[in-house]
Every structure is written in structure tokens, then in C-alpha cells.
VMD Tcl script that draws the C-alpha trace (Angstrom):
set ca {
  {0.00 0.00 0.00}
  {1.22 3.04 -0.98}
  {2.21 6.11 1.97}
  {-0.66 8.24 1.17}
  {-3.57 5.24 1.56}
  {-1.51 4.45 4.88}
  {-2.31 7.96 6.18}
  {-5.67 8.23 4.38}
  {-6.81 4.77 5.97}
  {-7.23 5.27 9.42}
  {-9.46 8.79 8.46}
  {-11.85 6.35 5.87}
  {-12.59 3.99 9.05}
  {-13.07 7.01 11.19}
  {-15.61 7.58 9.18}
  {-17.32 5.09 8.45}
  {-17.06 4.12 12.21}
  {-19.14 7.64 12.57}
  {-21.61 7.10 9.96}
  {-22.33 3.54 11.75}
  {-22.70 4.83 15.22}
  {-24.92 7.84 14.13}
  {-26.72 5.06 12.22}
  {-27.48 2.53 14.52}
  {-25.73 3.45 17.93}
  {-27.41 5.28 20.96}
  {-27.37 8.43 19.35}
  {-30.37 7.23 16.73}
  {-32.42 5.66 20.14}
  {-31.76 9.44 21.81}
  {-32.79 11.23 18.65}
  {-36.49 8.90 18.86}
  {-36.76 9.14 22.65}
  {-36.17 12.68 23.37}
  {-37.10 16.13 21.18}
  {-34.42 17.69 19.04}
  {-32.25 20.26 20.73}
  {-32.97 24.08 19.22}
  {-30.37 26.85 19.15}
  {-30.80 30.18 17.03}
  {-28.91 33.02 17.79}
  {-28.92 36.25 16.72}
  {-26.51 37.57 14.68}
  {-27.65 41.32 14.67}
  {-30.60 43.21 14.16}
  {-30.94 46.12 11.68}
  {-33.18 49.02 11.08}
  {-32.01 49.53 7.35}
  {-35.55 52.41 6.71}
  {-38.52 53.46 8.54}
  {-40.59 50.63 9.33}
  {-38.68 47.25 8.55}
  {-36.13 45.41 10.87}
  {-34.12 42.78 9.45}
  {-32.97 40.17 11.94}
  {-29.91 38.00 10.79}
  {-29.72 34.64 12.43}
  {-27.54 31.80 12.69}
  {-27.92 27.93 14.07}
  {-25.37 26.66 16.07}
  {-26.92 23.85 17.54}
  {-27.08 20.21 16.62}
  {-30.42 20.25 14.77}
  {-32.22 21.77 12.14}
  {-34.68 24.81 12.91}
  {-37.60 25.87 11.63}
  {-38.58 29.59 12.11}
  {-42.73 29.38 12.27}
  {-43.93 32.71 14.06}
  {-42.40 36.07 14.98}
  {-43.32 38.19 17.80}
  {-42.44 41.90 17.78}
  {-43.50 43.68 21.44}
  {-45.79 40.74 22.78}
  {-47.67 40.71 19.61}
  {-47.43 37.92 16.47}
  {-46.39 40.00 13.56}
  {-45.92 39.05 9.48}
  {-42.76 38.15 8.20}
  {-40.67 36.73 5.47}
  {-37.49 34.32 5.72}
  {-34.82 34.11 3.07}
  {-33.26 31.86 2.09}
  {-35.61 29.12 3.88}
  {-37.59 28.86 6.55}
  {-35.66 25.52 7.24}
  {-32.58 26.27 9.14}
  {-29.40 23.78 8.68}
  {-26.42 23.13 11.11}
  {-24.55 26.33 11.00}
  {-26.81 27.97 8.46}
  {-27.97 31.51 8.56}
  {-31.27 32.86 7.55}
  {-32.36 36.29 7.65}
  {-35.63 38.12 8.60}
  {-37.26 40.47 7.39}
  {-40.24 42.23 9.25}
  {-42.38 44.90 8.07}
  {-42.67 46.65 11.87}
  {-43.30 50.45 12.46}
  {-40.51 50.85 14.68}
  {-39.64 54.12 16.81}
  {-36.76 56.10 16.87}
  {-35.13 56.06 19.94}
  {-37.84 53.21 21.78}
  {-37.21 49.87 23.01}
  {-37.78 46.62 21.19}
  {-37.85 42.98 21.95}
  {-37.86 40.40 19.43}
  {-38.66 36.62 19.63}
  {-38.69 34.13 17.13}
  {-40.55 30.61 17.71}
  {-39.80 27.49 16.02}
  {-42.21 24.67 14.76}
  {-41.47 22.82 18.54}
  {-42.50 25.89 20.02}
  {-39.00 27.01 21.26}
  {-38.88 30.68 21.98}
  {-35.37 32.97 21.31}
  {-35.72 36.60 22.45}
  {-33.28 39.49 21.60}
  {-33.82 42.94 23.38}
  {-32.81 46.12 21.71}
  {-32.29 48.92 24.00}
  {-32.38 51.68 21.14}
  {-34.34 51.25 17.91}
  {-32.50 53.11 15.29}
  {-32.17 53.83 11.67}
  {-28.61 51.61 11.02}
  {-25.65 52.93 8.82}
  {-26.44 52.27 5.20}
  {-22.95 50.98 2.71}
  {-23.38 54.44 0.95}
  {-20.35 57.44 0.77}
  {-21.43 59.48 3.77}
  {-21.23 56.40 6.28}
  {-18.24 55.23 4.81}
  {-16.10 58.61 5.27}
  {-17.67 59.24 8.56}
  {-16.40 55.52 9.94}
  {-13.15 56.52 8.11}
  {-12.52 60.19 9.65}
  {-13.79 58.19 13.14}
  {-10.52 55.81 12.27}
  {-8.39 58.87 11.45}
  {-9.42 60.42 14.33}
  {-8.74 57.13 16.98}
  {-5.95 55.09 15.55}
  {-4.37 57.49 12.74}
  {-3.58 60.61 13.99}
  {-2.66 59.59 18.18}
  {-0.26 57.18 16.38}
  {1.59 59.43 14.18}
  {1.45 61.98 17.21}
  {3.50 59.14 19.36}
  {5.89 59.07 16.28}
  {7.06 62.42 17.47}
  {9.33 60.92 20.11}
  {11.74 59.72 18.13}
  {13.79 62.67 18.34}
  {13.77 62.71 21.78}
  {14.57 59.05 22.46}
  {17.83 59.48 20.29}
  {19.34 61.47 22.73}
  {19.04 59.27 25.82}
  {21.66 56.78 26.90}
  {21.06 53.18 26.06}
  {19.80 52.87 30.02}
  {17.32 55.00 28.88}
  {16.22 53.40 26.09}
  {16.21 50.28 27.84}
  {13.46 51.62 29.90}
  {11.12 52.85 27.62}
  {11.38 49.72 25.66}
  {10.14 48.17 29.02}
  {7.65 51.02 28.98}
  {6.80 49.80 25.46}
  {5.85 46.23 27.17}
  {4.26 47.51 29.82}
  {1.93 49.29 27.38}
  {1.71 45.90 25.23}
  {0.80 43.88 27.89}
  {-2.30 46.12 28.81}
  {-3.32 45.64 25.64}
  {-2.92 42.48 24.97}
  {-5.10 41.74 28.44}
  {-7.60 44.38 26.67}
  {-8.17 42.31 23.80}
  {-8.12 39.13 25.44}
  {-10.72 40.42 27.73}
  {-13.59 41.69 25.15}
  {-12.96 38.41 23.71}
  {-13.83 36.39 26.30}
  {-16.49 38.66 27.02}
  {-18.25 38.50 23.49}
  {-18.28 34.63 23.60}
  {-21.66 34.33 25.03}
  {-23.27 36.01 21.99}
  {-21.23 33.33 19.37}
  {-23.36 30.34 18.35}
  {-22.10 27.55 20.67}
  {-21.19 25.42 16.70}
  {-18.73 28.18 16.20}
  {-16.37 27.22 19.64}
  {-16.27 31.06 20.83}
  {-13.40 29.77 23.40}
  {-12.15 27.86 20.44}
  {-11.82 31.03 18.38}
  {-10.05 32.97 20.96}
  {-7.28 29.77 21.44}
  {-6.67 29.93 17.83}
  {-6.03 33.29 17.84}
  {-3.76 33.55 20.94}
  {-1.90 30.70 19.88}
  {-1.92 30.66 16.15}
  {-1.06 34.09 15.51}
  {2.14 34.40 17.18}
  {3.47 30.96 15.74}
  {2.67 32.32 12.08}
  {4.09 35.62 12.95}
  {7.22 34.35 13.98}
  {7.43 31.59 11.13}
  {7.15 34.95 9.13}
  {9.47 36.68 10.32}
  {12.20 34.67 9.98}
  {11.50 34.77 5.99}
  {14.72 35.65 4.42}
  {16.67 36.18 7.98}
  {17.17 32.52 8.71}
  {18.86 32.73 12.58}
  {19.89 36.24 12.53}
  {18.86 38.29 15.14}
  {15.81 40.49 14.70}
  {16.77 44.22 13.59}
  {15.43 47.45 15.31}
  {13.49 47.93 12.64}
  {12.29 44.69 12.67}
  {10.84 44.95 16.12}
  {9.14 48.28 15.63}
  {7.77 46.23 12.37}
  {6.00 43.57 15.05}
  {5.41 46.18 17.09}
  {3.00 47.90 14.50}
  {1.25 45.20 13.74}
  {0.41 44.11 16.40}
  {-0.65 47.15 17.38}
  {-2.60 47.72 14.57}
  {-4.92 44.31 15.20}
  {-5.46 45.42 18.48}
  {-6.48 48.74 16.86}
  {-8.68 46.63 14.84}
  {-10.55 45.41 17.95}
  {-11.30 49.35 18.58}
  {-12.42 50.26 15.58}
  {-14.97 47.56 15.93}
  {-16.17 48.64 19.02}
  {-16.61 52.36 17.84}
  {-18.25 51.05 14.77}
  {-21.15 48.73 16.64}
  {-21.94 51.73 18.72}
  {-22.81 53.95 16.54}
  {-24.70 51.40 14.33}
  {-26.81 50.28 17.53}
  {-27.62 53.63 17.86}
  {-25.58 53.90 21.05}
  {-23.89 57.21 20.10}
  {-22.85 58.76 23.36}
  {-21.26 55.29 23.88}
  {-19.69 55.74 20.65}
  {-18.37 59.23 21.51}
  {-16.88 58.18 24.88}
  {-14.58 55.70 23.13}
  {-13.58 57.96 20.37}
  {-12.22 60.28 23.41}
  {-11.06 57.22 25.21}
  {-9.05 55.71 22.70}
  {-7.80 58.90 21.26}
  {-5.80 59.59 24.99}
  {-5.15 55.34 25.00}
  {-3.82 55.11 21.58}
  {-0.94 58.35 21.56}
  {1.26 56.20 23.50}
  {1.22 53.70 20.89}
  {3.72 56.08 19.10}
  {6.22 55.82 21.50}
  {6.06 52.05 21.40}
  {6.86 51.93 17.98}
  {9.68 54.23 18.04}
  {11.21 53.17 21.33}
  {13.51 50.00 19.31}
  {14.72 52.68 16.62}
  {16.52 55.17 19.49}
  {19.67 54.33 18.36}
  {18.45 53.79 14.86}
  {18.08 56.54 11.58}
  {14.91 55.52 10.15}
  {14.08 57.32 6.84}
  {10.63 59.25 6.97}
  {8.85 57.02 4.19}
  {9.35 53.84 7.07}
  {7.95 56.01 9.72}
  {5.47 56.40 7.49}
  {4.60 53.19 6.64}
  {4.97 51.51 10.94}
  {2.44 54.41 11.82}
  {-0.41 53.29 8.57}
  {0.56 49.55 9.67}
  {-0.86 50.68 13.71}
  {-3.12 52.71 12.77}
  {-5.15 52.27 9.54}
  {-6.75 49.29 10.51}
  {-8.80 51.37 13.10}
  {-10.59 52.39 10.00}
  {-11.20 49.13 8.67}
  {-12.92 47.86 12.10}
  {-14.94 50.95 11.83}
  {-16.49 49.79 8.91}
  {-16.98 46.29 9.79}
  {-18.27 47.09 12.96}
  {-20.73 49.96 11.55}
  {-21.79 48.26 8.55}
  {-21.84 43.99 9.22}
  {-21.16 43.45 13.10}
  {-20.75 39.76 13.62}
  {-19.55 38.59 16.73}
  {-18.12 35.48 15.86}
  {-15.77 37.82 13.71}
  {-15.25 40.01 16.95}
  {-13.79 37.29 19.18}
  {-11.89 36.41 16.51}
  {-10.31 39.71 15.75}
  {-9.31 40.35 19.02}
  {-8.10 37.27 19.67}
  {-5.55 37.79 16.98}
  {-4.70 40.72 18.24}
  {-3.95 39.62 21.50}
  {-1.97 36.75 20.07}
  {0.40 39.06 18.15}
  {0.86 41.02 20.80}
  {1.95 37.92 22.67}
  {4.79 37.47 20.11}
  {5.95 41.16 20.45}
  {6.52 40.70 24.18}
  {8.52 37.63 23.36}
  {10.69 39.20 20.58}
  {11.16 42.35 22.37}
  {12.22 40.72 25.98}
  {14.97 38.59 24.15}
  {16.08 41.56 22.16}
  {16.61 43.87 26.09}
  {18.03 40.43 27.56}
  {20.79 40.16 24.62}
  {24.65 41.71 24.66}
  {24.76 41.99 28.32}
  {22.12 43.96 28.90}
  {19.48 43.41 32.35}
  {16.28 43.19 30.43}
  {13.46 43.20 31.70}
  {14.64 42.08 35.23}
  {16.81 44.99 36.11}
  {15.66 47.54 38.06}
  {14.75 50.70 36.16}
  {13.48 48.44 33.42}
  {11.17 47.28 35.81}
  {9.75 50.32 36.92}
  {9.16 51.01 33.44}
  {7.11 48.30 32.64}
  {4.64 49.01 35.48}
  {5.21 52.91 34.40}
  {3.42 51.31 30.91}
  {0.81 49.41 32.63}
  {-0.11 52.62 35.04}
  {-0.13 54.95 31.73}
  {-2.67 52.56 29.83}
  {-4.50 51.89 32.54}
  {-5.08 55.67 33.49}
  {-5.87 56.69 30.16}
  {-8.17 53.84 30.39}
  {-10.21 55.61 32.56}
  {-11.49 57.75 29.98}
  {-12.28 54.68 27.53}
  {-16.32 54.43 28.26}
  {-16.90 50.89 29.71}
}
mol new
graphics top color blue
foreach p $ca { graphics top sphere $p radius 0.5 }
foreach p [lrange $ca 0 end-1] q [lrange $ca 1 end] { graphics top cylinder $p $q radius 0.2 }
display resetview
């Protein structure tokens, strides 16, 4: 037998051993003694014009559900489902119902299946949502400008100044720079775990968040050492990782600023733009802090301050215009992942050529120094 039907072997019995047991075995007498276990969850609700919400739902549980009634406010009200009324394991259907909604009020939605199982969704402010059109779009962009952009390239601005410390120095605001990193890696990790609840239970929402915190920093470091084989990492290089994975945790913002205003929640919206303006302008330094004793041209400052900060603008978008929070956990748990890797690279690079790292004593101060900066401009972040 050839190698390849060696390895593909065991997977063919697998499954045929599957097929049997879901055949015959106790799951058929379960599925014949007991009724079918229901799941719908909602994906997001819209208010795309003046008297129609659009609900967007997704199965993540083990059977197939069929949507048979919707109730708007307590009362049974008309609807149509596309593609099918009939939804499949991890399938998503979407609903659209003809409701005279008001600006501004409260709305709860339920949708019963053919069993009679009930799922309810609350909306604390019915509002018109964001349509894909150019006035949305350049607002969400000038909102990512305004966050990620601009705080980032202000940061930039102490490169000058870092150049003409001593390498003591330097060493401690690169331990500043992982103080700030860890906060924000914690930050993402955090509104991961926290959005997990509202991912359909078939899409793992813990599962998500290990694949991100895990597979990102093994892919970013296979990567990276593209064309440098065992060399060490260069300044540059660092600052590089640094970006980006600033810029994915940037992501996660932009997504958060983007929901709020589509769910209407605009004051919300408004306290994070303020927040993570103050959060994000000691991003800057982090970035710069590795080229001190560098001479970076301008077009490569450039470039490390679009690679932090323009993808603020692209979460705005996604999270104004298709919010899904199976995407959010995600997202952030990439972000947290590469920010994982950053710490790494960046404690081997202060731990190299004598130097203490991240265990001497002024570096140490500076890392909590980071962690007390983030978290006090944290403060202004709206919760």
C-alpha cells in the first residue's frame, strides 16, 4: 500500500465508524426518545428604513430549525425568511419584518420554532442603522483617522527625543513599550472572552479565541524569519511587530466604535472615540522606542504608523456596517496573540549583549510605568 492510503486509511474507518454509530448506535435511540435540541442566535438586528427590521440569524446547535412565528412587542407580527424557513447546522437565515418601529424606543424580538421554542433578543435603542453608501463610509473613516491614525503618528514624534538618551534610557522605555503591550494584549483578550456568550455555541467562541492567541504568534514568527534565517531580529524589525500588532489590536477598537454607533448607542460611541484617542498616543512611543539608536528614513515612519493605525478604519467599517460577533472574538483574539509574540521578541532583544532586560531595576519600573499609563488613560475609555 502506498504512503498516502496508509495515512488516508485510518481517516476512511473514522468515518465510516461515525456514519455507523450515528446510524445505529445510541445516538439514533436518543434522537427517537427525546425532542431535538434548538439553538438560534442572533446575529444582529438592523433598522435599514422606517418601518422594517431585518434580523440575521444563525444555528449553532445540533439540529435543524424551523422559524414558524415572529413576535415583535408581545404581539405575532408578518414576516418573510430568506433563504428558507428551514434552518441547517450552521446555516444563517435572515428576517425580514415589516414593523413600524420608533426612533429612539425599546424593542424585543422573539422568534418561535415549529417545537415551540422561543429565542428573544432585546434592543435597548431602535434606530435607523448605517447604510454601505459614501457618507457612512467617510464618517467611519474620519472616526478611524481620528482614533488610531492621527494619536499614532502623534507618538511618532518621540523619536527625536529618544535618540538622545543613553542606552539605560532606552532600555526603559522599551520596558515602557511592554508595559503598554501587555495592557493591551489583556484588553483584547478580555472583550474576547467577554463577546463569547453572543457566538453560536457550533462556532467554539473559546475555540476562536485559542486559535487566535496561539496561532497568531506561531505564524508571525514563522514569518518573520522569511529571508533572515537565525539572525537576530533588527530594530526595525521589532518596531515592524510592534506595529502590527498594534494595529490588530487597533482593529478590535475600531470595531467597538463602529457597533456603537450602528446600535444607535452614540454617546457610547463618543466616549470611546475620546477614550481611545488619549489610550492610543502612546502607541507612538512604542513603535519608536527600538529605533533610538536607529536613523529611520521618513517614508518607514510612514509606513509603521499606517501599519498601527489604519486598521482602526477598517474595524470601523466592519463594525458599523456587518457586526458579527463570531468575527469580533476572533479579531481580538488575533490581536492579543500578536501582541503575545511582540513581548517575546522584544524581551529577548533587552536580555541580549549583556544587557538586564526586563529584570533589572529601572526596566522594571518602566514596565509598570506602561501598565499605570494605559491603565489611566483607560479611565477615559467608556466601559
Amino acid at each position: 500500500m502506498a504512503l498516502a492510503g496508509k495515512g488516508v486509511l485510518p481517516l476512511l474507518l473514522l468515518a465510516v465508524l461515525l456514519a455507523v454509530f450515528a446510524r445505529f448506535g445510541p445516538i439514533g435511540v436518543f434522537r427517537a426518545a427525546f425532542p431535538p435540541i434548538e439553538e438560534l442566535t442572533f446575529e444582529r438586528i438592523a433598522f435599514p428604513e422606517p418601518g422594517l427590521v431585518i434580523v440575521h440569524l444563525v444555528n449553532g446547535g445540533p439540529e435543524p430549525v424551523t422559524v414558524a412565528q415572529v413576535i415583535v412587542d408581545d404581539a405575532f407580527w408578518e414576516h418573510t425568511v430568506t433563504p428558507d424557513r428551514q434552518v441547517g447546522r450552521l446555516d444563517g437565515v435572515v428576517v425580514e419584518i415589516p414593523y413600524p418601529w420608533v426612533d429612539g424606543d425599546p424593542l424585543t424580538i422573539s422568534i418561535v420554532s415549529s417545537t415551540g421554542v422561543t429565542f428573544t433578543q432585546e434592543v435597548a435603542v431602535a434606530t435607523q442603522s448605517p447604510q454601505f453608501n459614501r457618507s457612512y463610509v467617510v464618517t467611519f473613516a474620519l472616526l478611524g483617522i481620528y482614533v488610531g491614525v492621527i494619536p499614532v503618528f502623534l507618538g511618532l514624534l518621540w523619536l527625536p527625543f529618544l535618540t538622545g538618551v543613553s542606552q539605560r534610557w532606552v532600555d526603559f522605555f522599551l520596558s515602557f513599550t511592554v508595559g503598554l503591550l501587555l495592557f493591551l494584549g489583556v484588553d483584547a483578550l478580555e472583550g474576547a472572552i467577554s463577546l463569547t456568550g453572543q457566538v453560536a455555541s457550533a462556532f467554539q467562541g473559546v475555540g476562536l479565541i485559542v486559535l487566535g492567541v496561539i496561532g497568531t504568534p506561531l505564524a508571525i514568527h514563522a514569518v518573520s524569519r522569511i529571508g533572515r534565517g537565525d539572525s537576530p531580529i533588527t530594530p526595525l524589525g521589532i518596531s515592524t511587530l510592534i506595529a502590527v500588532g498594534i494595529g490588530l489590536h487597533n482593529l478590535g477598537e475600531g470595531l467597538a466604535i463602529g457597533s456603537s454607533y450602528a446600535i444607535g448607542e452614540v454617546a457610547l460611541g463618543t466616549g470611546l472615540v475620546f477614550g481611545f484617542l488619549l489610550h492610543n498616543t502612546t502607541e507612538g512611543l512604542g513603535i519608536v522606542a527600538p529605533l533610538a539608536r536607529s536613523r529611520p528614513s521618513l517614508g518607514r515612519l510612514v509606513i509603521l504608523g499606517l501599519i498601527a493605525g489604519v486598521p482602526t478604519i477598517l474595524g470601523t467599517w466592519i463594525g458599523g456596517f456587518s457586526y458579527s460577533p463570531t468575527a469580533s472574538v476572533l479579531f481580538l483574539a488575533i490581536g492579543a496573540g500578536a501582541i503575545v509574540q511582540v513581548i517575546v521578541v522584544l524581551g529577548r532583544s533587552m536580555g541580549s549583549r549583556g544587557r538586564e532586560g526586563l529584570k533589572g531595576p529601572l526596566n522594571a519600573v518602566g514596565l509598570v510605568a506602561g501598565l499605570i499609563v494605559m491603565y489611566a488613560t483607560g479611565l477615559f475609555v467608556a466601559a
